[in-house]
ZASE-649252 format. One record per residue (C-alpha): residue in one letter; residue number from 1; x, y negated, z. Coordinates in steps of 0.2 Angstrom, whole numbers, always signed. Example, Ala and Ser with C-alpha at 12.3 -4.5 7.8 and 13.67 -1.06 7.14 Angstrom:
<vodrens>
<vodren romar="A" mike="1" xx="+62" yy="+22" zz="+39"/>
<vodren romar="S" mike="2" xx="+68" yy="+5" zz="+36"/>
</vodrens>
This chain:
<vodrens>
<vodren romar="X" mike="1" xx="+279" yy="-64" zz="+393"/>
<vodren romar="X" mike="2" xx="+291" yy="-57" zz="+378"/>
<vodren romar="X" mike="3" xx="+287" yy="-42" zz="+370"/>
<vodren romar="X" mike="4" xx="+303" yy="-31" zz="+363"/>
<vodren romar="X" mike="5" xx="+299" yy="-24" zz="+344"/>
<vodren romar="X" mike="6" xx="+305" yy="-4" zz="+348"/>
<vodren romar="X" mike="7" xx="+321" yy="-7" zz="+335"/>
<vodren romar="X" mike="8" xx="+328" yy="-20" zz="+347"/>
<vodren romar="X" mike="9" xx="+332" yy="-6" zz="+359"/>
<vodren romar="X" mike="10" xx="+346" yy="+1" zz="+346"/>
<vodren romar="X" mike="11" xx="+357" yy="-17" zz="+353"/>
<vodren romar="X" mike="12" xx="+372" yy="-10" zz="+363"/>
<vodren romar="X" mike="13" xx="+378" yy="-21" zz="+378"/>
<vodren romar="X" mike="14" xx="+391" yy="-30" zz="+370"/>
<vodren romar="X" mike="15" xx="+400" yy="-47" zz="+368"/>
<vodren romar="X" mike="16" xx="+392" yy="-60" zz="+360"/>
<vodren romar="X" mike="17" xx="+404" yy="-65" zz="+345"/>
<vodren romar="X" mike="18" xx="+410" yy="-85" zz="+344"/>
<vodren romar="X" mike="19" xx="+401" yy="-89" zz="+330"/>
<vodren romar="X" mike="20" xx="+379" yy="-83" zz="+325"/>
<vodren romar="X" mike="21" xx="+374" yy="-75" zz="+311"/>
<vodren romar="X" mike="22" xx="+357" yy="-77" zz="+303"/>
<vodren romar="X" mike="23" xx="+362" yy="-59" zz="+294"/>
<vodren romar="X" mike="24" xx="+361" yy="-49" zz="+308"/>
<vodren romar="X" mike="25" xx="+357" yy="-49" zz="+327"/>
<vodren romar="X" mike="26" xx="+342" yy="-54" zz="+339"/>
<vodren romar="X" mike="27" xx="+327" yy="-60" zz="+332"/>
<vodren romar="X" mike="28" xx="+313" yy="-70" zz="+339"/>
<vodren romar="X" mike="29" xx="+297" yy="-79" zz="+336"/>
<vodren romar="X" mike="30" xx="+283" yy="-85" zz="+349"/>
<vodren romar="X" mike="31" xx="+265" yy="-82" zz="+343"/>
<vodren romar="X" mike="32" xx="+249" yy="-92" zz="+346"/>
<vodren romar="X" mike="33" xx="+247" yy="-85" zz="+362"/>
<vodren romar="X" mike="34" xx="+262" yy="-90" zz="+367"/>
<vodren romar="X" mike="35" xx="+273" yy="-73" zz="+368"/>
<vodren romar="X" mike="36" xx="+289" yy="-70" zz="+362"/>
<vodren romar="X" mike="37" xx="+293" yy="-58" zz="+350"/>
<vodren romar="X" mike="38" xx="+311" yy="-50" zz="+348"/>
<vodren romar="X" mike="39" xx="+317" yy="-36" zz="+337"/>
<vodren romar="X" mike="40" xx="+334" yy="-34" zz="+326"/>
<vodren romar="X" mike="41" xx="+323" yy="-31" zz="+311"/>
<vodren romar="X" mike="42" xx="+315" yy="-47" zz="+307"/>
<vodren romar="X" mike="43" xx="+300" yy="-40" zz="+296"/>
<vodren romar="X" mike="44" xx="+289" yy="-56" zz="+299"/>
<vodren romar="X" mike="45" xx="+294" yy="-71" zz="+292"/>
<vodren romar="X" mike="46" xx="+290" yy="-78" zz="+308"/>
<vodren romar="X" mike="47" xx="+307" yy="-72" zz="+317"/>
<vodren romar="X" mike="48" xx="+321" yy="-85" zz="+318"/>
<vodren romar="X" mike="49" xx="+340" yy="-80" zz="+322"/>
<vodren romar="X" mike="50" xx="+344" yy="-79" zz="+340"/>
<vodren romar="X" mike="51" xx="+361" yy="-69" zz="+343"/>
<vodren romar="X" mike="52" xx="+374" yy="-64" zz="+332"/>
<vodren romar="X" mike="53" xx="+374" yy="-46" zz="+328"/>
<vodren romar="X" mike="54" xx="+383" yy="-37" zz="+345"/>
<vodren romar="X" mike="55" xx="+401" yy="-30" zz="+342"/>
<vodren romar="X" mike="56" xx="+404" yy="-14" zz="+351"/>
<vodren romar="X" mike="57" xx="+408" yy="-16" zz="+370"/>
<vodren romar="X" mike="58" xx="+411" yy="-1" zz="+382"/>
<vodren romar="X" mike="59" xx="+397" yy="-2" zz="+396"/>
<vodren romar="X" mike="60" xx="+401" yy="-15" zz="+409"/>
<vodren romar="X" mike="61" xx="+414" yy="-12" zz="+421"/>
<vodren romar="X" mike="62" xx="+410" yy="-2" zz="+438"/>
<vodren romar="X" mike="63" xx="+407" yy="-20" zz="+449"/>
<vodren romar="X" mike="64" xx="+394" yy="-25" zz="+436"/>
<vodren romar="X" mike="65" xx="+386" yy="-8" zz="+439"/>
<vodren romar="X" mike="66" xx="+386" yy="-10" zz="+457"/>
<vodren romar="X" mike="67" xx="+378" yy="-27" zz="+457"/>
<vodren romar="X" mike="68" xx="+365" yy="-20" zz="+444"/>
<vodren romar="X" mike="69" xx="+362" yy="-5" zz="+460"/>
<vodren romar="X" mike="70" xx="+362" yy="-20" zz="+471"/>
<vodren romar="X" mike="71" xx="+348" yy="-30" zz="+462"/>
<vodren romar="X" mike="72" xx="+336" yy="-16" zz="+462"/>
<vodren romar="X" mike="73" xx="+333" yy="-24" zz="+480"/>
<vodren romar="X" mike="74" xx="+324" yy="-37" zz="+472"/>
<vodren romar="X" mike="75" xx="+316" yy="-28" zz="+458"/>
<vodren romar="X" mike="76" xx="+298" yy="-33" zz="+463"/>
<vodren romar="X" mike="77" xx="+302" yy="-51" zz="+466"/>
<vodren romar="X" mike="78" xx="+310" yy="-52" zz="+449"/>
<vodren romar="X" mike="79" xx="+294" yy="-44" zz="+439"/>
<vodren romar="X" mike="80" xx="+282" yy="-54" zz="+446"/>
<vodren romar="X" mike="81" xx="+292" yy="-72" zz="+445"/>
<vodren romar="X" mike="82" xx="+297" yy="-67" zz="+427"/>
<vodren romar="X" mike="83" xx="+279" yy="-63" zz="+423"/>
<vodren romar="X" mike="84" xx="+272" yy="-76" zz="+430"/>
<vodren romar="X" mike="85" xx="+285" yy="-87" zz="+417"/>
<vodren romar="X" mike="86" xx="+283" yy="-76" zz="+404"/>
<vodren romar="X" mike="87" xx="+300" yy="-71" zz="+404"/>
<vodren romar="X" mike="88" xx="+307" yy="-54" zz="+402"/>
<vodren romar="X" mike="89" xx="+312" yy="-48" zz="+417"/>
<vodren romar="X" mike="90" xx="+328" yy="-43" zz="+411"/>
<vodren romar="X" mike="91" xx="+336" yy="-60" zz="+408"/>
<vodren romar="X" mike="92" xx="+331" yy="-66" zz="+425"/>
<vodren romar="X" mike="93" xx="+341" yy="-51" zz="+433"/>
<vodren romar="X" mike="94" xx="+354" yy="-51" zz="+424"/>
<vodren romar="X" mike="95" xx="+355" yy="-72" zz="+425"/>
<vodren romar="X" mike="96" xx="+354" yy="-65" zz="+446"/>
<vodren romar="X" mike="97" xx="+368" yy="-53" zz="+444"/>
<vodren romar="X" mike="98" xx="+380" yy="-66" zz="+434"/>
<vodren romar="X" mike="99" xx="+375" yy="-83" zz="+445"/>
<vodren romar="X" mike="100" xx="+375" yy="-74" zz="+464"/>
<vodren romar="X" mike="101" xx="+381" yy="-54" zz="+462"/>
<vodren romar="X" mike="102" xx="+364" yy="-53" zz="+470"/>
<vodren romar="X" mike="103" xx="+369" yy="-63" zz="+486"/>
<vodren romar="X" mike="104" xx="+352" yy="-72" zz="+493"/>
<vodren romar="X" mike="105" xx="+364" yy="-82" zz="+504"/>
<vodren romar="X" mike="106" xx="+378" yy="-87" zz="+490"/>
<vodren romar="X" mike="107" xx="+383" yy="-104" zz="+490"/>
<vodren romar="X" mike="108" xx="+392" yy="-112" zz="+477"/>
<vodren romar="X" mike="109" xx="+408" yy="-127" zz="+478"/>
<vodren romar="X" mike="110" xx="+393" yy="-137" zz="+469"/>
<vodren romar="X" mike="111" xx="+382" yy="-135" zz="+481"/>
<vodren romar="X" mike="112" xx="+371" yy="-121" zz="+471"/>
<vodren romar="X" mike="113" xx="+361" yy="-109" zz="+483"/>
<vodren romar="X" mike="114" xx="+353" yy="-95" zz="+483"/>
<vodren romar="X" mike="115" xx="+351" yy="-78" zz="+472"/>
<vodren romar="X" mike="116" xx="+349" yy="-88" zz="+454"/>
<vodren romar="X" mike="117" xx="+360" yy="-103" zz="+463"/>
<vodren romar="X" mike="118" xx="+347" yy="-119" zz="+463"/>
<vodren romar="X" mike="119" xx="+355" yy="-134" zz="+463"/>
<vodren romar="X" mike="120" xx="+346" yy="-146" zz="+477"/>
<vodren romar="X" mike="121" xx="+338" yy="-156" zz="+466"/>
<vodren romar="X" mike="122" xx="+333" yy="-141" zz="+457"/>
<vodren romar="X" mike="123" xx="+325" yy="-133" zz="+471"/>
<vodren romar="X" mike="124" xx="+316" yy="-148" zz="+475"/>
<vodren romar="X" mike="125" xx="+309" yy="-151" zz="+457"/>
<vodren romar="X" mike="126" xx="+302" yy="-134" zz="+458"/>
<vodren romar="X" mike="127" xx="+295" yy="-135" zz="+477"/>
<vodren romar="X" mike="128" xx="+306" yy="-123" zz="+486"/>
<vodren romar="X" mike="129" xx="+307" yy="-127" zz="+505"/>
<vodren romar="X" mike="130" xx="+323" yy="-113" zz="+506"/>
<vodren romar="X" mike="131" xx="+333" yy="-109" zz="+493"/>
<vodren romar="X" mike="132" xx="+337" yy="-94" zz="+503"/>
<vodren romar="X" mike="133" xx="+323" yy="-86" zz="+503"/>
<vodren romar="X" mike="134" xx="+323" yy="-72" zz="+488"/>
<vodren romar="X" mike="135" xx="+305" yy="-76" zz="+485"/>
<vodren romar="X" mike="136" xx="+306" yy="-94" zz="+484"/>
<vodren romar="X" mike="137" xx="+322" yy="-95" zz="+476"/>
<vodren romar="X" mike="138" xx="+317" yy="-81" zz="+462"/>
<vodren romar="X" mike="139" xx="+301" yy="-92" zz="+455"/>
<vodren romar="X" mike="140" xx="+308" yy="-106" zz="+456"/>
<vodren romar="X" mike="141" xx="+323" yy="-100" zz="+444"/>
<vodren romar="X" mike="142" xx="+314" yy="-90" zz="+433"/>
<vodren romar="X" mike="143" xx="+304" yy="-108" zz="+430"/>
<vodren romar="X" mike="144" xx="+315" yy="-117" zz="+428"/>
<vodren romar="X" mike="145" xx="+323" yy="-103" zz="+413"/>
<vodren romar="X" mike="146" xx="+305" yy="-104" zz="+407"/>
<vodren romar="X" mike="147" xx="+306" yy="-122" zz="+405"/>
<vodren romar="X" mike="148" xx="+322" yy="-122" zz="+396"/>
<vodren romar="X" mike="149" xx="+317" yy="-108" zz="+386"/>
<vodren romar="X" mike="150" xx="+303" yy="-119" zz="+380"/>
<vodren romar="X" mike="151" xx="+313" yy="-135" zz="+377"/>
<vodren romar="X" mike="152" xx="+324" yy="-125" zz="+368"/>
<vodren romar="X" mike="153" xx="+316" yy="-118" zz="+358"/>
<vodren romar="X" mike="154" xx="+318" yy="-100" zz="+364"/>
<vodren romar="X" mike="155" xx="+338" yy="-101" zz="+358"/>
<vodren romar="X" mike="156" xx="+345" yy="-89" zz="+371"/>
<vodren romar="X" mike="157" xx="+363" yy="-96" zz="+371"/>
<vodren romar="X" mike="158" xx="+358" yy="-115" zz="+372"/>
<vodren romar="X" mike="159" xx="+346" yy="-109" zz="+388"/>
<vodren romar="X" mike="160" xx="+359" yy="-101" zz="+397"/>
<vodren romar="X" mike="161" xx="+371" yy="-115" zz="+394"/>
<vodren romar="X" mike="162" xx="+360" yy="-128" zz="+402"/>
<vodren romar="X" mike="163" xx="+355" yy="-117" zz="+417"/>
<vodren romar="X" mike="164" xx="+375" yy="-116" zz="+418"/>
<vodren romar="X" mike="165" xx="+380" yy="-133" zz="+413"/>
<vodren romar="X" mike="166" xx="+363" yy="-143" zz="+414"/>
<vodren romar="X" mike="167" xx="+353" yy="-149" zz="+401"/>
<vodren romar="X" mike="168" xx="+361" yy="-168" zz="+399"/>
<vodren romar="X" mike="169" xx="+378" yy="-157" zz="+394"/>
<vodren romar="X" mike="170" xx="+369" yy="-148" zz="+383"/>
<vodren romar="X" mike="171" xx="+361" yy="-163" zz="+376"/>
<vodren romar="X" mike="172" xx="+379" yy="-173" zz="+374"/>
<vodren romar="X" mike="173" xx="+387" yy="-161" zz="+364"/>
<vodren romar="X" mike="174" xx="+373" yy="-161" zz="+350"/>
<vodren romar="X" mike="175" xx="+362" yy="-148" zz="+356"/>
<vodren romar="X" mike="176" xx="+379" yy="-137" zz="+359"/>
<vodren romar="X" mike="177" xx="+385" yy="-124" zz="+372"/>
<vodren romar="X" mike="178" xx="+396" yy="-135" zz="+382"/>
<vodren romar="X" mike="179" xx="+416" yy="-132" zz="+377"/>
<vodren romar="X" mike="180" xx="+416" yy="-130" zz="+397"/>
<vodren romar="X" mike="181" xx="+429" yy="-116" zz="+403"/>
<vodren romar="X" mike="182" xx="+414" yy="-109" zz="+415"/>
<vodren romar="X" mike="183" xx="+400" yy="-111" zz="+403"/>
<vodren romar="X" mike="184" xx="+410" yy="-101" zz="+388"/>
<vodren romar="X" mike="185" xx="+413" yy="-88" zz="+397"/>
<vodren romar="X" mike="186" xx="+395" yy="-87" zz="+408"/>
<vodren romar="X" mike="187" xx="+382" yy="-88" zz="+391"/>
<vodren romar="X" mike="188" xx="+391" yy="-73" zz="+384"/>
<vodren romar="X" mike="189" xx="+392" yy="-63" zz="+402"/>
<vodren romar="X" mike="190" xx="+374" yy="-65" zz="+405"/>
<vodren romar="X" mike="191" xx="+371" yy="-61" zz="+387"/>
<vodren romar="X" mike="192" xx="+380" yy="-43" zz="+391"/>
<vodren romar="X" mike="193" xx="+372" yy="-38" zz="+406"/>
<vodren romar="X" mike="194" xx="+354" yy="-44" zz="+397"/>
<vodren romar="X" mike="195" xx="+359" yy="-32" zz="+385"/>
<vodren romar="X" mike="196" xx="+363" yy="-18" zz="+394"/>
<vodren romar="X" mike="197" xx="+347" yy="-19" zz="+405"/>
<vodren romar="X" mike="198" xx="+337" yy="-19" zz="+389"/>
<vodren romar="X" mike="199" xx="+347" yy="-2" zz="+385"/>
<vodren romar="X" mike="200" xx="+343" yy="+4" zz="+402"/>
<vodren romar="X" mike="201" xx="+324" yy="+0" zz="+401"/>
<vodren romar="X" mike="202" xx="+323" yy="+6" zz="+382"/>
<vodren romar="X" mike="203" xx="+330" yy="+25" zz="+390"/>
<vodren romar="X" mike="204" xx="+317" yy="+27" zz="+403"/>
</vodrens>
């Protein structure tokens, strides 16, 4: 599970800029018990750069909006798969929002299924018998993010990159984001509607 340091909250949805910074930004370090910490004040030593510091971005157009609506549907689903992955449910919604607009029967050119759009193989790897069903499909994704959170090594951009690209493509630019047209333009989407649902949770 990631744990969010109260500062964090101050982040405004916003673009990710094209290059990090170590000055500024999202901070994170994973602890013995295996929970990550994130804050934009990185007090303990512990905290490695995540994200650039956010430029301001007006809150995301009305369509985003709708779909945010939209994936309250599956607002249950989403908290227990992210738990269970110790994930912040947050990303897994907004990585929902960004791959499907909350469609449980989406279907990609590639052959991608499902609300968080499994690849076959994918699906199989992680045992799902139907890619459309939210449930199945919702674990599965929020496992597979957890395994690429671990492998690398909780930077947030390199994760969204593989789940977009793959991990190989990743892994064939020198540990990258992929200078893929998609990929460039998915990290930093995803990035924003994180963002903004953290906003929206810090408020409540």
């Amino acid at each position: 599970m990631h744990r969010l340091t109260p500062v964090l909250m101050l982040c405004a949805c916003a673009a990710l800029p094209a290059t990090r910074s170590a000055a500024a930004g999202l901070f994170v370090f994973t602890d013995e018990h295996g929970v990550a910490h994130y804050s934009n004040v990185p007090v303990d030593a512990r905290y490695q750069s995540l994200l650039a510091a956010p430029q301001y971005e007006a809150a995301p157009a009305l369509g985003v909006r709708q779909l945010l609506q939209r994936s309250q549907a599956y607002a249950p689903l989403i908290e227990v798969a992210a738990r269970a992955s110790r994930l912040e449910p947050a990303l897994v919604r907004a990585v929902i929002v960004a791959e499907s607009g909350c469609d449980p029967q989406a279907v990609s050119k590639r052959g991608a299924r499902g609300l968080m759009q499994l690849m076959p193989a994918t699906a199989r790897q992680y045992g799902v018998r139907n890619a459309f069903d939210p449930e199945q499909n919702i674990r599965a994704g929020a496992q597979y993010l957890r395994d690429l959170t671990d492998r690398y090594q909780n930077d947030l951009e390199l994760v969204l990159a593989a789940y977009n690209a793959g991990p190989s493509a990743v892994d064939q630019h020198g540990g990258t984001i992929p200078p893929l047209k998609e990929t460039l333009e998915y990290v930093p989407r995803v990035l924003r509607i994180y963002r903004h649902l953290l906003e929206l949770a810090s408020a409540r």
